[in-house]
Each structure stands twice: as structure tokens, then as C-alpha cells.
C-alpha positions in Angstrom: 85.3 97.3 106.0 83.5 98.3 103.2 84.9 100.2 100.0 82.9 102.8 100.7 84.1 103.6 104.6 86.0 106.8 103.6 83.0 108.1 101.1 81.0 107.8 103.9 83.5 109.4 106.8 83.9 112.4 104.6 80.6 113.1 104.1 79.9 112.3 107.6 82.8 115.0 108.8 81.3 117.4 105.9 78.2 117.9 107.4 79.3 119.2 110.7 79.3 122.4 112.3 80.8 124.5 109.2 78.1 122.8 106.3 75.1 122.1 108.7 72.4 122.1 106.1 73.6 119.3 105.1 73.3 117.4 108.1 71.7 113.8 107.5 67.6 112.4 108.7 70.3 109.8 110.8 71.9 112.0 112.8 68.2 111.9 115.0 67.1 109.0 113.9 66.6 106.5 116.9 68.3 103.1 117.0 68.0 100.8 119.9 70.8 100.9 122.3 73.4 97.7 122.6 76.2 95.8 123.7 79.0 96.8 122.0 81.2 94.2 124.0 81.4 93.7 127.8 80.4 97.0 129.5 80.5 99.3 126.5 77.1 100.3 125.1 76.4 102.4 122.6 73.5 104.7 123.4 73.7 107.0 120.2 71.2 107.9 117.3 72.0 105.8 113.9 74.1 108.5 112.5 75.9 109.8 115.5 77.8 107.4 118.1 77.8 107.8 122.2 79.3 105.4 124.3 78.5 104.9 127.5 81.0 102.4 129.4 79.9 100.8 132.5 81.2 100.1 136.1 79.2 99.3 140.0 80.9 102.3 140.8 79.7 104.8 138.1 79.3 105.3 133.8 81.5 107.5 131.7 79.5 108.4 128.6 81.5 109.5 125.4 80.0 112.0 122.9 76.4 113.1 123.4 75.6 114.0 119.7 73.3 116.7 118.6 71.6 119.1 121.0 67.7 118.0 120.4 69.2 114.2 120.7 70.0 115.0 124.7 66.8 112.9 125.8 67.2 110.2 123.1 70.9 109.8 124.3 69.5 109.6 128.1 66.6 107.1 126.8 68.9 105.0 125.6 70.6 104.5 129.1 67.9 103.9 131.2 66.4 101.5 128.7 69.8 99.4 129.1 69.1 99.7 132.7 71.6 102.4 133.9 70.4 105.2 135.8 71.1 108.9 134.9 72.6 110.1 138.0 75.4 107.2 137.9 77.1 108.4 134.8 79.9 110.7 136.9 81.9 111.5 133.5 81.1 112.9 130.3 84.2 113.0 127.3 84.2 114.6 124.1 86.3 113.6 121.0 85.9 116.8 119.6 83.4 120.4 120.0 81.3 120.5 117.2 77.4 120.8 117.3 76.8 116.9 116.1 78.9 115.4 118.9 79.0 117.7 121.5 75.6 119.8 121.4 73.6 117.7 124.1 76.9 117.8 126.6 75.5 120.6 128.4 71.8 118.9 129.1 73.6 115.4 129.3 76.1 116.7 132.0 72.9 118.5 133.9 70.6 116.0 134.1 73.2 113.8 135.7 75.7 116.3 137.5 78.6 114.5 135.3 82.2 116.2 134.6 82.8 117.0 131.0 86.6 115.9 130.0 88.1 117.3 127.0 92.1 118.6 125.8 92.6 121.8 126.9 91.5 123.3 123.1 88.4 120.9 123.5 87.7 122.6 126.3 88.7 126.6 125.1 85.9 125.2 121.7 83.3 123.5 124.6 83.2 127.0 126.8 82.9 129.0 123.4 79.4 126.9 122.2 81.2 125.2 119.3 82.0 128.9 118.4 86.0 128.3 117.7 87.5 130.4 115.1 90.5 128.2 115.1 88.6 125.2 114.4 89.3 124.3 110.6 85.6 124.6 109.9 84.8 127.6 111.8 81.7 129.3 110.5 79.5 131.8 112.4 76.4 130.5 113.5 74.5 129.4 115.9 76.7 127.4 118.5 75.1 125.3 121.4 74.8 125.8 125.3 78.6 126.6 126.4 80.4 123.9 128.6 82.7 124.2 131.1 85.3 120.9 131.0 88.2 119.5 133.4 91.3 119.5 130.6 92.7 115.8 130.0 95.8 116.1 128.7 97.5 113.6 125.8 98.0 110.5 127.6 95.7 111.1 130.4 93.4 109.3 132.6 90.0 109.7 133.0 89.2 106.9 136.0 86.0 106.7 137.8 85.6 103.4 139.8 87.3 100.6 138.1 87.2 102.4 134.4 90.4 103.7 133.7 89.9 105.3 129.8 93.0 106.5 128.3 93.1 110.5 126.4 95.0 110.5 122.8 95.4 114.0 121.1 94.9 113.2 117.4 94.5 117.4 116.5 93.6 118.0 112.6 90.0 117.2 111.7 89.8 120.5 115.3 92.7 121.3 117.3 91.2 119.5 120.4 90.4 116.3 118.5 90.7 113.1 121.0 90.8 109.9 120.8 90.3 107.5 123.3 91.3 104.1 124.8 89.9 101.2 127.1 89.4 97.5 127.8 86.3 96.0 128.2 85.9 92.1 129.1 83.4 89.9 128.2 83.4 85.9 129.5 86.8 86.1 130.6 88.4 87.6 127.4 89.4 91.3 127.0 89.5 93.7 124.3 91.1 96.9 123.5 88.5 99.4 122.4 89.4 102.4 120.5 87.1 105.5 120.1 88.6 107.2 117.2 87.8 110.6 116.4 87.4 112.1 112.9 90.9 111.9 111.0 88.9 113.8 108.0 90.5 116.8 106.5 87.9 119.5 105.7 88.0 123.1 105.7 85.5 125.8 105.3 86.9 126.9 102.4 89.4 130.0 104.1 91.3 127.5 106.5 94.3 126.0 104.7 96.7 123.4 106.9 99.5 123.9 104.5 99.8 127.9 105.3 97.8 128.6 108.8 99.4 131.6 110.2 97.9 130.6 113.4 98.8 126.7 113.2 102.1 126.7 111.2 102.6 122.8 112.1 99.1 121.6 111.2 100.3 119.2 108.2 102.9 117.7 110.8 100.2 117.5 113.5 97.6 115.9 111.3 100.4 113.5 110.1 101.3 112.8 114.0 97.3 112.1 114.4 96.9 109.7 111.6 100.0 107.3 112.9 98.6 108.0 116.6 95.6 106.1 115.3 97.5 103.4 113.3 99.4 102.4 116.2 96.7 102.2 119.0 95.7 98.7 120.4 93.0 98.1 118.5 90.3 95.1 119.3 86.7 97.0 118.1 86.9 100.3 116.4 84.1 103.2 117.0 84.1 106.3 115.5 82.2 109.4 116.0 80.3 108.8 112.9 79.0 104.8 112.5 79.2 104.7 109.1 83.1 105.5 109.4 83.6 102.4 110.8 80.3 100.1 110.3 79.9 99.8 113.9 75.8 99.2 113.5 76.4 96.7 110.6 79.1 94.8 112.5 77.6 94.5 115.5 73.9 93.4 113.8 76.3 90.3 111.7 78.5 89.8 115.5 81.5 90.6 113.9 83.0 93.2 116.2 86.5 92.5 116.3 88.7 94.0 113.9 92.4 94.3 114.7 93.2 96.0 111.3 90.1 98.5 111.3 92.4 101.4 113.4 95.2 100.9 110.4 92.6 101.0 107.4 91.1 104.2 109.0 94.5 105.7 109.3 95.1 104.8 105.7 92.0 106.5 104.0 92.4 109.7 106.4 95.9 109.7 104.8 94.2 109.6 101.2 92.0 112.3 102.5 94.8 114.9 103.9 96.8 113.9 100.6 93.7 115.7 98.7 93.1 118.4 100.7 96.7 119.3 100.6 97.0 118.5 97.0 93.6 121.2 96.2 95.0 123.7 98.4 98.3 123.4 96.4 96.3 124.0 92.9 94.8 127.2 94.5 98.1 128.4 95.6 98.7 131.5 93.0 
């Protein structure tokens, strides 16, 4: 991992649906689809991930990124050679714009369920629109989707895929995580989708008073060691640069069975600061 991984995540997280001025030329810039390892792809633009895992029975595609990046996501499929209509599952890590705007033209054009935790899914049918979330700011939202709930430690099978649901609530209250195997020349690896561990508020939200979340230190604590302690092969994060997934796979160097614990370690760094500014404003 590079030293500057967390820089990066932050400023990633920062430019999300409460700060979207500040949303990065990378977030639709194209970058040609790969091999991630076995049958997971990723499919995304160079500053927002998707994932599209593979089986002969059907796809589940994770994240879609920003809504005008629906047909560069759906590009990106059909030039690995997948067709649309087999991808029978879309997830989300968590509802804002830059990862879950395209959902509702993804999950149209190719009549896929959308999956999320049951806040996911209250943030998903609301456009992004949440006033819980962290972040909140009104605005312009995207298309509303309606999503199946996956609870924490749930399922999400279609044909031989069997992807495994992790609440890790903090950076939104629906935040998820998730977990599979892929295998590549008769070796297997744990994949880990982590979602953003960031603290970041829009300025009114504070985790260490919320009226409306009175455990959201504890939670985001609880999501932090989630991370840490999930089998961890290859690391992708909702942001690449969070986790160097386009360098690493460009040297071949994938694998990274400590990259889950140094994430958890610089989102620990990051909560300590928020919590540490919000206790200087206290009067």
C-alpha cells in the first residue's frame, strides 16, 4: 500500500453525495475492464469500482457508479464477453450518487435484483435522498430503487456464486461489505469488497451526539474490526485509489493478506479525527 492510501480514501469519500462539486475528471473517466482474479472483473470507471463476478448460470455485478456511467459500466461487460441480460443480481455497498446512481438503468437494462441492508435499501428507494445518512445534503438525488434487503451475514446466491453480506454502518447507516471466493488454476482466494470505513460529515451530523444514532461511535468501531477480521486474499474498495486496485493489478500483484487490516487501521486514524474535531467544537 502506498503512504498515501488514506489521503486518497478521504478525499475519495469527500466528494460524494454531500460535497459533489468536488467530484473528480476519474469518476467518468473510462478504463478498460479486467481480470481481477478468476471470475471477478472489474467493469468500473478509473475513479469508481464495479464488480461484476461471473458464473454459467448468471453475473452479480457490485456497485454501478455514477448515473451518466450506466452505459460505460454495461460497455465494459459486453466487451469482457458477458451479455447484459445474464447479470440476475445487482448489490450496493452503500446509496450515494457515485456508487449507486446507474443502479436503476443497470438493473433495467438487464431485469437484475438490486440487494442492499435494509437502510440501503430505505436510502436506494429515497434517490440517495437520506437525511440520516452522515452526509445528507439536499439536492438532486438519482432514479429511486427498489432493493430485496440482505441482512448482516446474508447470502446473495445465484447459480454457483454464493457472495456473503457484512454490515460495516458508519461512513451511511446501510454501509456493506461483501465477501466471496473466486479460483483461478486450481487456487482460491477470498475477495473482499470493502465499503468506505471514512468518517465524514456534512458539517451538522456529529457521531459522538446523534440524537437519531446514539450508538454511531460503537457502530463505526464494530465496522472497522468487521473489516480487520474478514478473510482477506485481494482487497477492492469502492474507490480504487483506496486500495490501489488499478496499480496492483497493472504490476500482478493482487494479493494482499494484510490490505483489509491496513485499511481498518487508517479508517481508525480517520474516526479518531473526526471524533477528536467534533470534541473541540463541543461548547
Amino acid at each position: 500500500m502506498r503512504p498515501t492510501f488514506l489521503a486518497l480514501a478521504c478525499l475519495a469519500s469527500l466528494s460524494a453525495v454531500a460535497l459533489p462539486a468536488l467530484a473528480t475528471p476519474e469518476w467518468t473517466q473510462p478504463t478498460k475492464p479486467f481480470r481481477i482474479y478468476g471470475n471477478t472483473y472489474y467493469v468500473g470507471s478509473k475513479g469508481l469500482t464495479a464488480v461484476l463476478v461471473t458464473s454459467p448460470q448468471g453475473h452479480v455485478l457490485v456497485d454501478a457508479t455514477l448515473p451518466e456511467n450506466a452505459s460505460m459500466v454495461e460497455a465494459n461487460i459486453r466487451a469482457l464477453g458477458f451479455k447484459l441480460s445474464d447479470v440476475k443480481a445487482i448489490l450496493n455497498s452503500h446509496a450515494h450518487v457515485d456508487h449507486a446512481g446507474a443502479i436503476a438503468q443497470v438493473a433495467h437494462d438487464t431485469g437484475a435484483t438490486v440487494y442492499a441492508s435494509a437502510l440501503g435499501a430505505k436510502a436506494l428507494a429515497l434517490g440517495g435522498q437520506d437525511p440520516d445518512d452522515p452526509q445528507y445534503q439536499p439536492g438532486k438525488g438519482y432514479s429511486q430503487v427498489l432493493a430485496t434487503v440482505v441482512s448482516d451475514g446474508g447470502h446473495v446466491k445465484v447459480g454457483s456464486l454464493d457472495i456473503q453480506a457484512h454490515a460495516t454502518p458508519g461512513h451511511t447507516p446501510g454501509s456493506t461489505s461483501y465477501t466471496w471466493r473466486s479460483c483461478q488454476d486450481g487456487k482460491c482466494v477470498d475477495i473482499v469488497y470493502a465499503d468506505s470505513l471514512t468518517a465524514l460529515t456534512n458539517g451538522v451530523f456529529r457521531y459522538t451526539d446523534s440524537p437519531k444514532h446514539p450508538h454511531s461511535v460503537e457502530d463505526f468501531r464494530k465496522s472497522i474490526a468487521t473489516v480487520a477480521g474478514l478473510p482477506c486474499g485481494i482487497l477492492v474498495t469502492t474507490h480504487p485509489d483506496a486500495s490501489d486496485v488499478l496499480e496492483r493489478a497493472a504490476s500482478g500483484k493482487l494479493e494482499d493478506p494484510t490490505a483489509c487490516k491496513a485499511l481498518a487501521a487508517h479508517a481508525d486514524e480517520r474516526l479518531d479525527a473526526e471524533l477528536s474535531k467534533e470534541a473541540a467544537a463541543s461548547p
